[in-house]
N, C-alpha and C positions, 0 to 999 in steps of 0.2 A: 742288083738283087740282094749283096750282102750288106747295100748300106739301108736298104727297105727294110730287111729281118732284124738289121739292127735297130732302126727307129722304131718298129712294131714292138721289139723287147723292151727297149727302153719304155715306151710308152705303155703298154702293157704293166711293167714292174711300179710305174707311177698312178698309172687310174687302177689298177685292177680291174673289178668286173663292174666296174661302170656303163654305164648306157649308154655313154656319149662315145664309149671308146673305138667305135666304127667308125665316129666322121674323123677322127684324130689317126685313126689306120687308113682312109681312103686321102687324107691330106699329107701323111708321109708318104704314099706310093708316088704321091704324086707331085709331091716335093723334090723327088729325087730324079722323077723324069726331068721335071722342070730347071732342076738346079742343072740336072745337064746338058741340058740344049742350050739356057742361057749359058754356060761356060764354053761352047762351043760355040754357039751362033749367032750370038747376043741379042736375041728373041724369047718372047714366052706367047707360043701362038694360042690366037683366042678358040682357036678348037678345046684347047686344055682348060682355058683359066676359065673362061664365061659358063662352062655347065659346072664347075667346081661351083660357084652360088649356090644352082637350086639342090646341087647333091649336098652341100655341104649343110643346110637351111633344112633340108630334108630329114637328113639323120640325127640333127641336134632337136627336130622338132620330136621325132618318135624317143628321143632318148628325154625328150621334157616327158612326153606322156610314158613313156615309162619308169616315171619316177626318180630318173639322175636328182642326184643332190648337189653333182660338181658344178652347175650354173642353172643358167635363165635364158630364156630367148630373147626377152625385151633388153637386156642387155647388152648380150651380142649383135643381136643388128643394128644395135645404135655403134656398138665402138666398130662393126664394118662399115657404117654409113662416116664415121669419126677418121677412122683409119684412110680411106678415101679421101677425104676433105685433105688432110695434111699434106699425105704425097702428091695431092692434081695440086696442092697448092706452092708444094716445090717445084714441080713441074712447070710451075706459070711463071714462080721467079727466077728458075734457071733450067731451061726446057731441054738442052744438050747434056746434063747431070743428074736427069731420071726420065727415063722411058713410058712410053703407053703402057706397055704392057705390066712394067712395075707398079704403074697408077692401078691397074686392074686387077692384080695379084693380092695389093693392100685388100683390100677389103676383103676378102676370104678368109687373109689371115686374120685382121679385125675381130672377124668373126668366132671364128676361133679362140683365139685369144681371150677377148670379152667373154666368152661364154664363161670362162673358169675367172673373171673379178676383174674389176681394173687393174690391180697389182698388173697383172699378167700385161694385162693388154699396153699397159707401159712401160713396160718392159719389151712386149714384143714389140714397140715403137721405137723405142732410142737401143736397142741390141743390135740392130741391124748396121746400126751409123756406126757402132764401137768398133763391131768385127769388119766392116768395109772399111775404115781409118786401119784397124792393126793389119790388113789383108794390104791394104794399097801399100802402107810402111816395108813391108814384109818383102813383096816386090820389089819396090824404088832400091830398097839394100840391098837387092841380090841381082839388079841391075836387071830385071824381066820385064817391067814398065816403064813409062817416064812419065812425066808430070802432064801428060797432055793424054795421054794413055785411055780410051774409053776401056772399062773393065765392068762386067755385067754384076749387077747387086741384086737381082733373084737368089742367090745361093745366099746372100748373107740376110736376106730378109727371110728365108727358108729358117736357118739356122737359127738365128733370134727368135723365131715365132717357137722353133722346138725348143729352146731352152727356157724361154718364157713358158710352156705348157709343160715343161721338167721343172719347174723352179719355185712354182706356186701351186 
C-alpha cells in the first residue's frame, strides 16, 4: 500500500492533472502487486497482465479524447507492439532468461511508455537490463544468489518503466 501512495505521489507530482494520469495510477497499483508476486513466486499471472491491455488502451484512449497533450495513441501501440517484439525475441534466443509472462508484461509497459515519446520508451527498454545487472551484482556480493541463480525481472522492468515515465 505504501509503495502504491508512493508511486501515485510521484506520478501525480510529474503529470499533474493530465488525462493520462489514470492509466499511469492503475499501472502503479499494479506494478506493485506484480512486482510482488514475481519477487516471491516468479510468476506474473495472466489474470493480471492480459486485462492490464484493454484497461490500459482504454484510459489512454479517453485521456486522447480528452485532450492530453502528454502523448498519442498511434504511438503507443506501436512501441507496445515494439516492446513485444524485443522481449519474445530474447525469449527465442535464450528462453531460460526471460519468461512468458515478462514477454506479456512488455508490451503494456510499451504502451505506456510510447504514449509520453520514444525518449521514454527507450528508456523504459534498456532501464530494466541496468537495474537487473546492478540488482544481480548486488546479490552475487552479498553472497544471496549465485551465477546460475533464476531471479525474477518484473520488478525491474516495473521500475525502469516508472522511471522512464519520471524522467521524460
Amino acid at each position: 500500500m505504501a509503495a502504491t501512495a508512493g508511486c501515485w505521489a510521484l506520478l501525480a507530482l510529474h503529470l499533474r492533472a493530465d488525462p493520462a494520469l489514470p492509466a499511469y495510477f492503475y499501472l502503479a497499483g499494479l506494478g506493485v502487486t506484480l512486482a510482488r508476486i514475481d519477487s516471491e513466486q516468479q510468476r506474473l499471472p495472466d489474470a493480471l497482465t492480459l486485462p492490464a491491455y484493454p484497461i490500459t488502451v482504454g484510459l489512454l484512449t479517453a485521456a486522447a479524447l480528452a485532450g492530453s497533450r502528454s502523448g498519442s495513441l498511434p504511438p503507443a501501440l506501436l512501441g507496445g507492439a515494439a516492446m513485444v517484439v524485443v522481449y519474445a525475441g530474447i525469449r527465442l534466443i535464450h528462453p531460460s532468461g526471460m519468461g512468458l509472462g515478462d514477454v506479456k508484461l512488455a508490451g503494456v509497459l510499451g504502451v505506456a511508455a510510447a504514449w509520453l515519446g520514444w525518449d521514454s520508451w527507450t528508456l523504459a527498454l534498456l532501464a530494466p537490463f541496468l537495474l537487473g545487472t546492478a540488482g544481480s551484482l548486488l546479490l552475487l556480493a552479498r553472497r544471496r544468489a549465485g551465477l546460475r541463480t533464476q531471479l525474477p525481472f518484473a520488478p525491474y522492468m516495473l521500475t525502469g518503466t516508472l522511471l522512464a515515465v519520471l524522467c521524460t
